[in-house]
C-alpha positions in Angstrom: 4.5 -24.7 46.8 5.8 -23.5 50.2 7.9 -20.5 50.5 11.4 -20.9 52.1 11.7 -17.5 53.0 11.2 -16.7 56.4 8.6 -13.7 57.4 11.2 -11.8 59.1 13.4 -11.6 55.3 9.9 -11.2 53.8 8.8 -8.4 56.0 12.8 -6.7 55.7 12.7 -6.8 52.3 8.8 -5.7 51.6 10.1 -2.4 54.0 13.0 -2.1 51.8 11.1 -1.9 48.7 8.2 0.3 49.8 10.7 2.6 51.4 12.8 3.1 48.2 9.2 4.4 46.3 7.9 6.1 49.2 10.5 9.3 48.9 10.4 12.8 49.9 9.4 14.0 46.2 6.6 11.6 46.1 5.2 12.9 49.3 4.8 16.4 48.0 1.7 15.7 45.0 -1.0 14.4 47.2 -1.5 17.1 49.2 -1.9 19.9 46.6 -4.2 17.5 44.7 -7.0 17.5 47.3 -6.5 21.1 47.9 -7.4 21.2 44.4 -9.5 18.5 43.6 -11.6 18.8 46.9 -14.8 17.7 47.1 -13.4 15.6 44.1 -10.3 14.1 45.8 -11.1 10.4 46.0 -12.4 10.7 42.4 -9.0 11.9 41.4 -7.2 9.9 43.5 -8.5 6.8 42.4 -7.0 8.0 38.8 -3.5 8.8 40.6 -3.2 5.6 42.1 -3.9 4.0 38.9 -0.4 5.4 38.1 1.0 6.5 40.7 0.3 3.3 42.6 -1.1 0.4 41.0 1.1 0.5 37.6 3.9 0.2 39.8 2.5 -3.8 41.1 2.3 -3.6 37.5 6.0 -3.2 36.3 7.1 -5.2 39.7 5.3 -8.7 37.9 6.2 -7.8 34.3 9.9 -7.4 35.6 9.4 -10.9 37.4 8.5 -12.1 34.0 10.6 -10.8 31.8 14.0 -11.5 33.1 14.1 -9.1 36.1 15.9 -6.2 34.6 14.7 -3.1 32.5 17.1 -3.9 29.9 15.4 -7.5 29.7 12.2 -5.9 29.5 13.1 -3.0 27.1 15.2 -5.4 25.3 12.0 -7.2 23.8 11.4 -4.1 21.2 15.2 -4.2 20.3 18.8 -4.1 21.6 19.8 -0.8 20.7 16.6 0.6 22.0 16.9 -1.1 25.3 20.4 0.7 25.9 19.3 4.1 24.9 15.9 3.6 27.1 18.0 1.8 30.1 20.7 5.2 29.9 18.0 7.5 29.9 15.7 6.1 32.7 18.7 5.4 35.0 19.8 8.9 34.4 17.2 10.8 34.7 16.3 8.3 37.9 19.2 9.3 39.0 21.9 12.4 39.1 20.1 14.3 36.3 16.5 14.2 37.8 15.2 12.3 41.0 18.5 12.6 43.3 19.1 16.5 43.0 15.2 17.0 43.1 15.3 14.6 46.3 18.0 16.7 48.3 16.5 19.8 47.2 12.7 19.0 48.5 14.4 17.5 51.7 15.8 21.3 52.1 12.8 22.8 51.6 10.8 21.0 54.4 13.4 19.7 56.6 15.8 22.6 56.8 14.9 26.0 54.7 12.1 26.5 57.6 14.2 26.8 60.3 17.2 28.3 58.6 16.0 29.8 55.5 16.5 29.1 51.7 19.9 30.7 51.4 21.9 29.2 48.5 25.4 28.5 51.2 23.2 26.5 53.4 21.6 24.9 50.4 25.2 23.7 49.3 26.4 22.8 52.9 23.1 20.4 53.1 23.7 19.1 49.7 27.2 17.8 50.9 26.1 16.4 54.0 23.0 15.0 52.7 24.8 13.3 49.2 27.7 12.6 51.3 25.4 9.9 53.7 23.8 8.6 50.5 27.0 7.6 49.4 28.4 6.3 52.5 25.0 4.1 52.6 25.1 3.0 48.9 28.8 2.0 49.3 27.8 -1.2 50.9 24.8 -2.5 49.5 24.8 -5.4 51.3 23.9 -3.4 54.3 21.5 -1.3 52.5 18.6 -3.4 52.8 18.9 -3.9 56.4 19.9 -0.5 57.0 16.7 0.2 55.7 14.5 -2.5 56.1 15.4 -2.9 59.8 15.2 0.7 60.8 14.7 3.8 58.6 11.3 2.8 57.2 9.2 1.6 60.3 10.7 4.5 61.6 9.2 7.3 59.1 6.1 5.5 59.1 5.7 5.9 62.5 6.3 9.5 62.3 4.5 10.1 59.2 1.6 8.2 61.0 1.4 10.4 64.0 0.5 13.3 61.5 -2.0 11.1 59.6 -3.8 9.9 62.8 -3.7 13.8 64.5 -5.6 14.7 61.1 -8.0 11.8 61.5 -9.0 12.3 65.0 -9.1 16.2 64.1 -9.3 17.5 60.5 -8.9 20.5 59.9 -11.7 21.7 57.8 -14.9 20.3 55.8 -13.6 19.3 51.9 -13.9 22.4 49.7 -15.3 22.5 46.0 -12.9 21.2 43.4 -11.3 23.9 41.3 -10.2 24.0 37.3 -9.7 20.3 35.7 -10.6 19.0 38.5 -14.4 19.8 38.5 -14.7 17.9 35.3 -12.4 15.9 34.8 -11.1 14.9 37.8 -10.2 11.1 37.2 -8.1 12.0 34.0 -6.4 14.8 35.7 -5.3 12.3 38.9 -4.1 10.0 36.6 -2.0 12.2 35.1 -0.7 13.2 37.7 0.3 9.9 38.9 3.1 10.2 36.7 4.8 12.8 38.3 5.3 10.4 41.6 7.8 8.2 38.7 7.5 5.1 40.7 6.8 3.2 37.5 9.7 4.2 36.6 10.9 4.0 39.8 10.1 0.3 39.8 12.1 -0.4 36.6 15.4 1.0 38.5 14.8 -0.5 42.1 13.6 -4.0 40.3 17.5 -5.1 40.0 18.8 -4.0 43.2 16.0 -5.9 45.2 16.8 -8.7 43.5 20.6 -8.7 44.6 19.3 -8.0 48.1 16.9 -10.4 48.3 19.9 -13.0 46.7 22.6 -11.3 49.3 19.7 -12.5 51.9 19.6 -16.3 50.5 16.5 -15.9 48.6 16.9 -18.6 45.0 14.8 -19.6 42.3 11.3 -19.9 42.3 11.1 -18.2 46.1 12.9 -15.3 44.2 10.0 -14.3 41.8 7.1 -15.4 44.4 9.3 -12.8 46.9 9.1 -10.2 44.3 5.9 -10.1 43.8 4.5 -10.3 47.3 7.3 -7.7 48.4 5.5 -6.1 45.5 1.9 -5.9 46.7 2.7 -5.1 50.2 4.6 -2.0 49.1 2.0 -0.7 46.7 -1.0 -1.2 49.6 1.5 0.7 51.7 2.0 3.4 48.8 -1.9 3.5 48.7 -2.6 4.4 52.2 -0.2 7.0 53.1 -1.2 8.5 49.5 -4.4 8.8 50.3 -4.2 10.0 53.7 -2.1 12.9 52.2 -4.7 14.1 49.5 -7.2 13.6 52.6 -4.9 16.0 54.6 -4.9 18.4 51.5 -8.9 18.4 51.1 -9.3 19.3 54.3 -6.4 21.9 54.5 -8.3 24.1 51.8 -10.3 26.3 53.6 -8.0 27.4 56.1 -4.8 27.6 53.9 -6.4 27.9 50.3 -4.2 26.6 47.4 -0.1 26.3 48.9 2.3 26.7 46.1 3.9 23.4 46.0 3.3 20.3 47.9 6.4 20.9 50.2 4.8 23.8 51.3 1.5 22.4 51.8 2.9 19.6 53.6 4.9 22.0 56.0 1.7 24.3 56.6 -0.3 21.2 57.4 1.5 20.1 59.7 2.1 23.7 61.7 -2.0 23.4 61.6 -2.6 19.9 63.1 0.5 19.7 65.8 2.3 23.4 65.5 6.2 23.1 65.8 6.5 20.0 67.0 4.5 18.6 63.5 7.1 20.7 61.4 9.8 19.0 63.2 8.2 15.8 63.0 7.4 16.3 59.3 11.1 17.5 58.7 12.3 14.3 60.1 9.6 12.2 58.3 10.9 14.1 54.2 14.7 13.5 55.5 14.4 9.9 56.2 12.1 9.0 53.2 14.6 11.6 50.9 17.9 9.7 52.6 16.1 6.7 51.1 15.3 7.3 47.7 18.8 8.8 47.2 20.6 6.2 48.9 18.0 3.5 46.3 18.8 5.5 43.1 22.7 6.0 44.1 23.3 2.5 44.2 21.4 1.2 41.4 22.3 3.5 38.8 26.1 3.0 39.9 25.4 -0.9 39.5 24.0 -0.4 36.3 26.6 1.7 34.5 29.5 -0.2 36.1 27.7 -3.6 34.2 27.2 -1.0 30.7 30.7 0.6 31.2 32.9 -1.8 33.5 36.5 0.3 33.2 34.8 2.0 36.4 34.3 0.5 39.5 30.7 0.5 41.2 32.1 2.7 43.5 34.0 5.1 41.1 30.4 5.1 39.6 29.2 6.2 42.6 31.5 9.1 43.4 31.0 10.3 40.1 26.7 10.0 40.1 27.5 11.9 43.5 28.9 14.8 42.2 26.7 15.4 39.3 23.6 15.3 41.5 25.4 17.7 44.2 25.9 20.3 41.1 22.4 20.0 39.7 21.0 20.3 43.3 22.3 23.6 44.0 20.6 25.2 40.7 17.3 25.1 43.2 14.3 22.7 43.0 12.4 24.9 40.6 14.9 24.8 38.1 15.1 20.7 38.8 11.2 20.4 38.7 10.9 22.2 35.4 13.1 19.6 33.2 10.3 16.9 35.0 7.3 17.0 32.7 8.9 16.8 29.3 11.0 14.0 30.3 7.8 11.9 31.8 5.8 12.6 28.9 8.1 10.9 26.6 9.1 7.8 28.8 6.0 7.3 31.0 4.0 6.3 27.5 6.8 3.9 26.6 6.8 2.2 30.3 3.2 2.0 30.3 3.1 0.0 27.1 5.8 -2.5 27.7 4.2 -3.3 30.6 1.4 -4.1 28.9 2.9 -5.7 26.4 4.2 -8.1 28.8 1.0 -8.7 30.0 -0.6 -9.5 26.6 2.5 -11.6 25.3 1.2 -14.8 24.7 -2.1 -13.2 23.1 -0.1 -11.9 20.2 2.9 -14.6 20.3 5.5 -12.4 21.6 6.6 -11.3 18.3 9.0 -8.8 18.5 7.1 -6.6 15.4 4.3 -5.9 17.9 6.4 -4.6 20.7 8.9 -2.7 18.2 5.5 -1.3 16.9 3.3 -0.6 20.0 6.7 1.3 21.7 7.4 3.6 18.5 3.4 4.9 18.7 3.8 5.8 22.5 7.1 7.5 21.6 6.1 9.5 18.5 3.0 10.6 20.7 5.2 11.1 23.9 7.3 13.6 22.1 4.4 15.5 20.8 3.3 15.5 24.2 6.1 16.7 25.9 6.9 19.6 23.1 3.3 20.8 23.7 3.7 21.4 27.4 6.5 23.7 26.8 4.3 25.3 23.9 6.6 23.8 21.1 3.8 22.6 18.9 2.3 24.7 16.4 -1.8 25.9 17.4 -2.3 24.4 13.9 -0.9 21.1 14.4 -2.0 20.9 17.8 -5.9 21.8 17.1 -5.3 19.0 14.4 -3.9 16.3 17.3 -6.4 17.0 20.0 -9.2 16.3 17.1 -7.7 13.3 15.1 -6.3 11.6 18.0 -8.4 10.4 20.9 -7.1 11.6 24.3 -4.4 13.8 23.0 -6.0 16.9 24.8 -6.3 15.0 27.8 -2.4 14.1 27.9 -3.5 9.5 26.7 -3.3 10.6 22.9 -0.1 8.0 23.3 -2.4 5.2 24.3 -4.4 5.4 20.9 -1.2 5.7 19.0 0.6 2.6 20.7 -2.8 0.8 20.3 -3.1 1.3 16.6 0.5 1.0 15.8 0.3 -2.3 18.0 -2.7 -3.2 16.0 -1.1 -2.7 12.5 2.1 -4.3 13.5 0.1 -7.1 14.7 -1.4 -7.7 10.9 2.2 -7.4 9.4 3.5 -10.1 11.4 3.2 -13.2 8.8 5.5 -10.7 6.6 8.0 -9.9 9.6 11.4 -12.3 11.1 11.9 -10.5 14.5 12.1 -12.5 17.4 10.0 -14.7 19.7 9.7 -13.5 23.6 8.2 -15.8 25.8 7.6 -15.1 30.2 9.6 -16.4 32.4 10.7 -15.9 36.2 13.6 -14.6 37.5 16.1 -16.8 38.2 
């Protein structure tokens, strides 16, 4: 059947969704992963963008067909477990997590180099910088042509200046991959696709496309097809610039060795291929991708808890996300990036597998044992996860994990555990009365 949406609404709203992933905080992994991974780099890339990019097509079509919303999707294992999964993800999406940690990278490349990483500017910048989010995510109507329109193919153009400079002249020859990465270099990429959190990314932005796309005239069955293509062209966009940055990261090694963080090896890159007119450009480039991941999360947080908690207004909601994130922010991005890897441990497993799930519905029935089942093994295995890499799980019981369960030492012990528990839920089916989910499209 024919679309009804015209190519200049399908190409505003693609640019709208790619732009809300593509933010200043995913921009920063890439790059330290090929200085790292070298020689290696498209090996572990091609594991990153199994998570970091093509899960994220992934969630975009189990969304279509699961109602459209996370709490649709997460409502499959159980009510109560869709709320408590829906407050977490939004919050840590936004003022608790990806907001703060997107002002405070924007800081670090776009400002802190020219006026240095003193804790006054870093509040005056946090004002200014929040305070345009929420002017932007006051309307957001507007937002997607705001967006769509300008911002993005304006980025990209920048961003692809750098790209092409490192191209036409790379820095250096690709070094030899260091630590996990001379061995295991596919596992560690993919593991490190999680830190990007566009999956989870995708289960936040999912609603608020769909109200653009509606606010744009897009119905019905040209809704879910518009989804889904919006989809893939914002995941092949993902792909490129991602691997153009670990490309720019390989080839960095030898002149810069391994930069602390990705903001700095971003900013160094850039000074190497096009001096101070590349760290202005790349400045420009992190604020306008930053501007729109807060401005994304801001407004679809807010639109979530004023639906869960409607005695506040979407934009008393949005005053009050505001705040919060301007107070985390000025507590510094390392103190924001440590809280990160716990958190993703525990609910990048559970993502993963109702994704899945969705996927595989009609092979098991859709019976609601299997999905309360498969979810409760990724948790239990999350958790352990997460309290290892903060060193909260005993040598004893942690020697016993990485022996018994298959992939735990590699981080994808939770993919056994939601597989078998899957499995064994699976046989006690006949015995169970939980519900029946079938797909469907959003409507």
């Amino acid at each position: 059947m024919k679309s009804n949406v015209s190519f200049k609404t399908y190409l505003s709203l693609s640019f709208f969704l790619f732009s809300m992933f593509l933010g200043a905080g995913n921009i920063i992994f890439a790059p330290p992963l090929g200085q790292a991974a070298g020689a290696n780099t498209w090996v572990a890339m091609s594991g990153f963008l199994v998570t970091g990019v093509g899960l994220v097509l992934l969630a975009i079509v189990a969304l279509s067909l699961s109602g459209g919303t996370v709490e649709s999707l997460a409502g499959r294992v159980g009510g109560r477990f869709a709320t408590v999964f829906s407050i977490l993800l939004f919050l840590t999406l936004g003022p608790i997590y990806v907001v703060p940690r997107t002002a405070a990278v924007v800081f670090e490349i776009s400002v802190s180099p020219f006026t240095g990483a003193d804790s006054w500017m870093l509040m005056l910048f946090s004002l200014a910088f929040i305070g345009l989010s929420v002017y932007l995510a006051l309307n957001p109507k507007k937002m997607a042509s705001r967006i769509g329109n300008v911002l993005t193919p304006l980025f990209l153009l920048l961003l692809l200046s750098i790209v092409a400079k490192s191209i036409i002249t790379p820095i250096a020859p690709f070094s030899e991959p260091l630590g996990k990465y001379i061995d295991n270099a596919f596992s560690t990429g993919f593991t490190q696709g999680y830190y990007t959190m566009d999956v989870l990314a995708a289960f936040v932005f999912g609603k608020i496309f769909i109200d653009a796309a509606k606010n744009n005239g897009v119905q019905g069955r040209d809704l879910s097809g518009l989804f889904v293509r919006a989809g893939i062209f914002a995941v092949v966009g993902l792909g490129a610039v991602q691997l153009s940055l670990a490309g720019m990261g390989a080839s960095s090694f030898a002149v810069l060795g391994q930069s602390a963080n990705g903001g700095q090896a971003l900013t160094q890159i850039a000074q190497l291929l096009l001096g101070n007119v590349g760290v202005v450009m790349l400045a420009t480039v992190v604020f306008l991708t930053g501007l729109t991941t807060a401005v994304a999360c801001l407004a679809a947080v807010a639109e979530y808890f004023s639906r869960l908690f409607p005695m506040l207004s979407y934009r008393a909601w949005i005053g009050m996300l505001a705040f919060i994130s301007l107070v985390i922010t000025n507590f510094g991005l390392s103190s924001i990036l440590a809280l990160a890897s716990p958190v993703l441990l525990v609910l990048y497993p559970i993502a993963i597998t109702l994704i899945a799930l969705v996927f595989l519905n009609r092979f098991f029935g859709g019976h609601q044992t299997v999905y309360i089942g498969a979810a409760t093994g990724a948790l239990v295995m999350g958790v352990f996860d997460a309290a290892s890499s903060v060193n909260a799980v005993p040598a004893a019981l942690n020697d016993f994990l990485a022996t018994a369960v298959p992939g735990y030492s590699i981080g994808l012990g939770w993919i056994t555990a939601a597989l078998a528990c899957g499995l064994l839920s699976l046989a006690l089916v006949p015995m169970s009365k939980g519900q029946i989910h079938a797909n469907s499209t959003v409507a």
